[in-house]
Phi, psi and omega in degrees: 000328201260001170282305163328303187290330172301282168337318202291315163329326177300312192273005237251106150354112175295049198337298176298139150295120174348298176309315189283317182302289191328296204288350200288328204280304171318300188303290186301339159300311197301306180340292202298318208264333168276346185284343177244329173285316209284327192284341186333303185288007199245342181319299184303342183262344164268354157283294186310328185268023149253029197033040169305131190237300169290113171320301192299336187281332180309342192257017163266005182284297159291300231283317175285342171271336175266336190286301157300348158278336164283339177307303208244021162276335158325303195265336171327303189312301187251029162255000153285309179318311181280295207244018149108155174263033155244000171274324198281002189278294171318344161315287163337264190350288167310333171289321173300305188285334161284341164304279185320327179269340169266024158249008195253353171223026148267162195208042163210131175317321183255353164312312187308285214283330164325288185297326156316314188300312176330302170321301201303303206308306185305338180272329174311296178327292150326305193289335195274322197271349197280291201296325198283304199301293186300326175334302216310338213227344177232174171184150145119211154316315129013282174312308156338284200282312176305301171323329191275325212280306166311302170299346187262024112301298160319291191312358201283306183295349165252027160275321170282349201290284193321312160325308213282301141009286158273325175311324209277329184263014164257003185240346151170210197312165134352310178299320187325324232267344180266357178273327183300313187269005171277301195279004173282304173291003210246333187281304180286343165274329157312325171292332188299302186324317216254315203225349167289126144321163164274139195246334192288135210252115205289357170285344191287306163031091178248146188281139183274067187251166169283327129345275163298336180277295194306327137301311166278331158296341171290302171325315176296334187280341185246009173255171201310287185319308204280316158313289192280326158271002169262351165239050104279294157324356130322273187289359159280324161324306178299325172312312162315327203261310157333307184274320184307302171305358186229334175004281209305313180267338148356273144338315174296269197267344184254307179242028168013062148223099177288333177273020184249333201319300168300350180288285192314310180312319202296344194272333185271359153317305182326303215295301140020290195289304171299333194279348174256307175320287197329318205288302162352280221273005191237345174298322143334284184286309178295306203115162165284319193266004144283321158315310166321286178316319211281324163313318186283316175290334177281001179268331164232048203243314206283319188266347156303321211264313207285294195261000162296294176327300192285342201259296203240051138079015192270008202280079182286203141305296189300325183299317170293326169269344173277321183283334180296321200291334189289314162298296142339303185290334164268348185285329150338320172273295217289324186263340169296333180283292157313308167292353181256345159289337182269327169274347195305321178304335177226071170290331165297325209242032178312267212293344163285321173311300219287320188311297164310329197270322176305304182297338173274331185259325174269339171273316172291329171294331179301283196309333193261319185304326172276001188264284187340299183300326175298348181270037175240138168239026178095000189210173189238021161296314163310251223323304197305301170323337193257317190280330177293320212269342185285319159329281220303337158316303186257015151294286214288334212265338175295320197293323178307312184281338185306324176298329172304318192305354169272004177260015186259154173297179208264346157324322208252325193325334196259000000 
């Protein structure tokens, strides 16, 4: 069956121009990373005026918008699958922009982490459909390249968001910045509604029974390849959200220059954006699951160092943002890769795939970044412990799927 499932991806109509997917695929991804980046520098300003007290409560602010993008990725998959990816894409949207512009005028927390969850829920759709749309048209390495080509566009928003952040809160309050992202989302669905094609091929179809669903989540679940590289992308996830979640007081509260804070973030993002060029132009000639490896090991070379620096006090400023960038810089590599291995065995069933791999890598990444994060203590051992131990997770788990790869095409073999 998972050979059959294979195919389907080979033959699937190129709808799009290379150029036009990349930028569409980037805009839909770039959504979900401003809706969590642009607010960083505003936390402290949004715990105080909601009367937020624990510095550390503050990170349910992100923490509450990825639990709801993960929730409902789940449900995303196979109403793409059924009734097509461009209406529920528009949906996303629409939900997405009305959450948003209805936290920019409340003023109780926890009503706030409602509409975050809401938020999320809205952004899932973007995110599940964006990886389903390139399935629908590209596979093997290809796929690979589109996805790389995409994250160094997409990585463009969280070097840019925090800036765009404070700017936006030298002309006024904190709400702007979600009224900002309302109109964000209202822009981009206006380019979809106008210029997308419908990509799910109607033989594609799957009927929306319990029966079927429950079949295609067995499928997602049960093969080797596909399963064992989305949770390894989980736990690199966490690493990433881990550092997104503790940034802010990092930077802040450990090396008290608030006033670098976007800079600095923006450089250990930047590494992000080269590590997918890099990935983009060497995954062809190298392979994915060589590239892949050669990534896993500098990642955690990178967190050995990372947590030696931290443990006997050698950890400066300067130290900290060259081993994060470093670190950052193979999960650049490392998630367009792992996500394009995990989906490649289930191209028919691309939007139940992109959902299940979704739902599963943003709720355990949510969950080890916030567990991780809530552990700072004024200093940056918890966190370097938590992102190594977060390698060392999607070490085992790539090396676990890696036994898998001969049911995979013939792309990732090499």
């Amino acid at each position: 069956m998972s050979d059959i499932v294979d195919q389907a991806g080979e033959n699937a109509p190129q709808q799009r121009s290379f150029v036009g997917l990349v930028a569409m695929t980037a805009g839909l991804m770039a959504i979900t990373a401003l809706a969590i980046d642009s607010m960083l520098p505003a936390l402290p300003h949004i715990a105080s005026d909601l009367g937020i007290h624990d510095a550390n409560q503050q990170q349910w602010v992100v923490s509450s918008f990825l639990f709801g993008f993960g929730a409902l990725q789940i449900v995303a998959g196979p109403l793409a699958d059924r009734f097509g990816r461009k209406p529920i894409l528009l949906g996303g949207l629409a939900v997405y922009a009305l959450a948003a512009v209805s936290i920019a005028f409340t003023r109780s927390f926890e009503m706030m982490m409602v509409l975050r969850v809401v938020q999320g829920m809205g952004s899932a759709m973007p995110r599940v459909l964006a990886v389903s749309i390139v399935r629908d048209s590209y596979s093997g390495r290809e796929m690979s390249r589109v996805m790389s080509l995409a994250f160094t566009v997409f990585l463009a928003v969280p070097i840019l968001a925090p800036s765009v952040g404070q700017f936006v809160m030298l002309f006024g309050p904190w709400p702007w910045i979600f009224l900002g992202l309302g109109f964000a989302a209202v822009s981009l669905a206006l380019w979809v509604a106008l210029s997308l094609p419908e990509t799910l091929r109607p033989e594609d179809r799957s009927p929306l029974s319990v029966s079927a669903i429950a079949t295609n989540f067995k499928l997602c679940l049960s093969h080797r390849a596909a399963i064992g590289f989305t949770f390894a992308a989980a736990a690199m996830q966490g690493g990433l959200l881990a550092f997104i979640n503790s940034a802010q007081q990092i930077f802040v509260d450990v090396y008290k220059v608030p006033q670098y804070f976007a800079g600095l973030f923006a450089l250990v993002a930047a590494s992000m954006a080269v590590a997918s060029m890099v990935n983009s132009r060497l995954v062809g000639r190298i392979g994915t699951r060589r590239i892949a490896a050669r990534a896993m090991w500098g990642y955690l070379i990178f967190g050995v160092l990372h947590v030696m620096a931290a443990a006997l006090g050698f950890e400066t400023l300067i130290v900290f943002t060259i081993l994060q960038s470093g670190a950052t810089f193979c999960f650049g590599i490392l998630a367009p890769n792992y996500g394009a291995m995990a989906m490649e065995p289930l191209g028919r069933i691309a939007g139940t795939a992109s959902a299940v791999q979704g739902f599963i890598s943003t709720l355990i990444g949510t969950s080890l970044g916030l567990l991780i994060g809530l552990q700072f203590n004024g200093t940056t051992l918890p966190f370097t412990i938590g992102v190594l131990l977060c390698g060392c997770m999607a070490a085992f788990f790539a090396s676990y799927a890696s036994k898998g790869l001969p049911m995979v095409s013939q792309a990732y073999r090499r």
